[in-house]
C-alpha positions in Angstrom: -1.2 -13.2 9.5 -0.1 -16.3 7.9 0.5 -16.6 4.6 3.4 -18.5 1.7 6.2 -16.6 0.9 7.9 -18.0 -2.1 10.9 -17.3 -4.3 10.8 -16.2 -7.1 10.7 -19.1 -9.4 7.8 -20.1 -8.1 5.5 -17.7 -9.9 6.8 -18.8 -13.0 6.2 -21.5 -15.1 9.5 -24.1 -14.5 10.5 -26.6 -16.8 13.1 -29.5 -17.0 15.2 -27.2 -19.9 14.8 -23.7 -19.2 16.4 -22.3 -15.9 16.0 -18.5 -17.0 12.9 -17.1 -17.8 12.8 -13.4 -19.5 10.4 -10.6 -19.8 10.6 -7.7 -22.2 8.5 -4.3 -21.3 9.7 -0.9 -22.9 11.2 1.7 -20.3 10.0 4.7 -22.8 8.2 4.4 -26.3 12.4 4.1 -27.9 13.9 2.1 -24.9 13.4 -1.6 -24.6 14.4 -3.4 -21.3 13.9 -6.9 -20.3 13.7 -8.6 -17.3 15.8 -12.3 -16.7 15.0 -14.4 -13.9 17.6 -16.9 -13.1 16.4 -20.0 -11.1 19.9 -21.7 -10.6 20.8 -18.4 -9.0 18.0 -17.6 -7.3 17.8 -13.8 -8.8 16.2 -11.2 -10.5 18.3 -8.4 -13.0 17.2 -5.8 -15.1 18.7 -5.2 -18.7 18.7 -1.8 -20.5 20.7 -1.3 -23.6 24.3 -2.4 -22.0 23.5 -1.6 -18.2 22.5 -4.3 -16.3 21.1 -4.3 -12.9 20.4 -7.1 -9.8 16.8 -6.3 -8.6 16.6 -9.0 -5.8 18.2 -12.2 -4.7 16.5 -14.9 -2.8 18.8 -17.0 -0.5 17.9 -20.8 0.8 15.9 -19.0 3.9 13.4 -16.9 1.4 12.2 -20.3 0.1 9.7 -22.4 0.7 8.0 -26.3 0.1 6.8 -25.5 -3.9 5.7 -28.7 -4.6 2.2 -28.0 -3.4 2.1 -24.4 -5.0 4.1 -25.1 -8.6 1.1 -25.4 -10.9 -1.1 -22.6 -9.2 1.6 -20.6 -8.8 2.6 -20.9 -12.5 -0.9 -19.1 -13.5 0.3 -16.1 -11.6 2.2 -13.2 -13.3 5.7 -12.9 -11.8 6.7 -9.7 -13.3 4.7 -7.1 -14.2 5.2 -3.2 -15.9 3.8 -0.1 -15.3 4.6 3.7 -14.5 3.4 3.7 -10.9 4.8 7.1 -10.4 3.4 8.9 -13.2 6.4 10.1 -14.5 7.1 8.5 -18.2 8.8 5.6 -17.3 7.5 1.9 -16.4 8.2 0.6 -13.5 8.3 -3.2 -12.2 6.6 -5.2 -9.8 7.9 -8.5 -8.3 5.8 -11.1 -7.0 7.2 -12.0 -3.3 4.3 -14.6 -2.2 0.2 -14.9 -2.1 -1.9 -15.7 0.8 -5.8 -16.2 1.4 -6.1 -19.1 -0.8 -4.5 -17.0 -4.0 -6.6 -13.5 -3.2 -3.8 -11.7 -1.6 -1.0 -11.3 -3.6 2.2 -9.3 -2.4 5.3 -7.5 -4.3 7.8 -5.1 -4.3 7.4 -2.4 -6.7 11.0 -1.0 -8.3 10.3 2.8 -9.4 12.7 3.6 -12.0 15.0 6.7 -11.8 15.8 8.9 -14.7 18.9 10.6 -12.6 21.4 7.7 -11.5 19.5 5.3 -14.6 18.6 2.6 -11.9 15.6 1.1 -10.3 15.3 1.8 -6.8 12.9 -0.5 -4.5 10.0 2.2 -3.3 7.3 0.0 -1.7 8.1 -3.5 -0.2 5.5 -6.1 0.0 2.4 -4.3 -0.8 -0.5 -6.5 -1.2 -2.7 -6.2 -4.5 -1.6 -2.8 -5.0 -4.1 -0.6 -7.2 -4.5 3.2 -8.4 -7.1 4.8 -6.1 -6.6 8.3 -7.6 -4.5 8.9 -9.8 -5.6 12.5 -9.8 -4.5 12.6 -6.2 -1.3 10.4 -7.0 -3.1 8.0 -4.6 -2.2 4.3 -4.6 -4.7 1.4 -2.3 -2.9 -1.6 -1.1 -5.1 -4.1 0.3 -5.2 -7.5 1.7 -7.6 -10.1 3.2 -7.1 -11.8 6.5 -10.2 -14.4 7.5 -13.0 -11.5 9.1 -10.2 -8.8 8.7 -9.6 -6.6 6.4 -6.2 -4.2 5.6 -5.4 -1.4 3.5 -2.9 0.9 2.9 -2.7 3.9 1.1 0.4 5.4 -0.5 1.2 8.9 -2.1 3.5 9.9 -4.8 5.3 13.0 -4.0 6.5 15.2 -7.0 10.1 13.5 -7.1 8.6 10.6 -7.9 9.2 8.8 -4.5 6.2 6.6 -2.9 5.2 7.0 0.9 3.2 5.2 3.1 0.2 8.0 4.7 -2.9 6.1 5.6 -3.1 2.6 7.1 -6.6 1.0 8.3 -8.1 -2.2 9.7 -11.4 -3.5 9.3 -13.5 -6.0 11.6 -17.0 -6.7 11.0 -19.6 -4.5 13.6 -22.3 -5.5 15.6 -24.1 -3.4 14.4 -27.8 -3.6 12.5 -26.0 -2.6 8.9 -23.6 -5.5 9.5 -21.2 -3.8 7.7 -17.4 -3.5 8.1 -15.9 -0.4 10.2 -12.4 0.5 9.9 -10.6 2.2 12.5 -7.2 4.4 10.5 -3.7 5.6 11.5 -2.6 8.6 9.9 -0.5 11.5 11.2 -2.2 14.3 9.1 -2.6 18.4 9.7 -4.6 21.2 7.8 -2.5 22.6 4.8 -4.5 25.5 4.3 -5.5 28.8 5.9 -9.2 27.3 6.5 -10.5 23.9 5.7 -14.3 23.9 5.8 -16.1 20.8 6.9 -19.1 19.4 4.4 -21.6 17.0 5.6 -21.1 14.5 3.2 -18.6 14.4 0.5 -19.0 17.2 -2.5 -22.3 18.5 -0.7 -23.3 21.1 1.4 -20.2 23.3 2.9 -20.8 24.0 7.0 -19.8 27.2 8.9 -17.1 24.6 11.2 -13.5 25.3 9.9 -10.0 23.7 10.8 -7.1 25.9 10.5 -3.8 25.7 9.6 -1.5 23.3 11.5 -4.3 21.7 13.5 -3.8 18.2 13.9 -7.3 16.2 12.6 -8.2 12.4 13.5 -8.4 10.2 10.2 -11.9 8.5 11.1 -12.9 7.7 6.9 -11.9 8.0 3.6 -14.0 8.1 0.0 -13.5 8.8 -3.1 -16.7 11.2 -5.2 -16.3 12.5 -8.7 -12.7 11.9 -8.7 -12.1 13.7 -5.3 -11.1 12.1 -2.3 -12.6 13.1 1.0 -11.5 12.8 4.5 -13.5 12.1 7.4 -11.9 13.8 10.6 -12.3 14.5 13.9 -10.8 17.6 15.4 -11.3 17.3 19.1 -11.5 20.6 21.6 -12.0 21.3 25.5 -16.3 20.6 24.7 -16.3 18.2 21.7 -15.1 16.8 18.9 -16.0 17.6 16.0 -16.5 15.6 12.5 -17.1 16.4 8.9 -16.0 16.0 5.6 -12.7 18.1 4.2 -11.2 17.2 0.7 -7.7 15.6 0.9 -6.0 18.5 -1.1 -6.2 20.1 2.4 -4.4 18.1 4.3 -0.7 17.2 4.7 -0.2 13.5 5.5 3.3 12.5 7.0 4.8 9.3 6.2 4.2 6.2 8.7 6.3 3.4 8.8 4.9 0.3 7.7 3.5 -2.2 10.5 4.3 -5.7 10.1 1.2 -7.9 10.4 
């Protein structure tokens, strides 16, 4: 999928006089940090109290032509602060390029840990990333590509670390609904002793049951009432089977991240 990928200077606003740009965000209500970007170096640092950190550094091969993406990209929020992970600290994102005429935007997200006091890079290039459930500790990356759609869907584990579980692609059907069917890679099991299936999510329990350690088919996901449910398919000799189980269920291993 083609898209810009720019350095970092050029989401921010660039002037004849100024060569560093900065960005203050508190790490904790009584810590204050800021964030420098320096264009003649081509870098990104952290700064908190006296410790001071290199995020990123773009060489000559990260950049590209700006002159056709200065202004626009100059509306665009290069750095931006929140606690991702949920655990009382904010956390940075770092805008790494944009595609579909400005939709898509991607970044690397820097979670910060409390242990060795550093930022550590714990999703790279995640496209328009959002909370999905925060309930769940569920994150939703997605991105537009022409009559395509992605999505990715990461998990925060109680260390505080991110992994990728859930990827999906969408193509428009032929269908009479016209509507867009996604088809998802996941590596998940059953967690629990019996997972009934439901016919739609947060209705009426059935008598068909997964077990414990049986491996399920990821066909849908959705999110009711602050739940989110899981299509699956668990196939046998005769059939397979589908219904609806609730995610706390299942145990999603970590997929490694498929370039475009």
């Amino acid at each position: 999928m083609k898209r810009h990928i720019l350095p970092i200077l050029a989401g921010a606003t660039v002037c004849a006089f100024a060569n560093v740009k900065s960005y203050d965000f508190s790490l904790t209500e009584s810590t204050p940090g800021k964030v420098v970007l320096d264009f003649d170096k081509q870098n990104l640092a952290v700064e908190l109290k006296d410790n001071k950190q290199l995020l990123a550094h773009f060489t000559d091969s990260d950049e590209a032509d700006l002159n056709d993406f200065t202004e626009f990209m100059s509306t665009l929020q290069n750095v931006i602060f929140a606690d991702y992970n949920f655990d009382g600290y904010t956390d940075i994102g770092v805008l790494m390029g944009t595609g579909y005429s400005g939709t898509n935007e991607y970044r690397d997200y820097y979670f910060y840990d409390p242990d060795t006091q550093k930022y550590i890079l714990q999703i790279k290039n995640a496209c328009n990333l959002e909370i999905f459930s925060k309930k769940h500790r569920m994150f939703l990356a997605w991105e537009k590509s022409g009559s395509s759609a992605y999505s990715e869907t990461y998990m925060i584990d109680k260390h505080g670390n991110a992994f990728l579980v859930l990827s999906a692609v969408g193509t428009w059907s032929q269908n009479k609904k016209r509507e867009m069917v996604y088809t998802y890679d996941a590596n998940a099991t059953v967690s629990v002793d019996r997972a009934y299936y439901y016919d739609v999510p947060g209705g009426r329990k059935s008598r068909v049951y997964v077990v414990k350690g049986d491996h399920v088919e990821v066909l849908d996901v959705l999110k009711e009432k602050g739940d989110v449910w899981v299509k699956v398919g668990y196939k046998t000799r005769r059939k397979i089977y589908k219904g609806w189980i609730n995610s706390t269920n299942l145990r999603f291993e970590e997929l490694r991240k498929k370039e475009k």
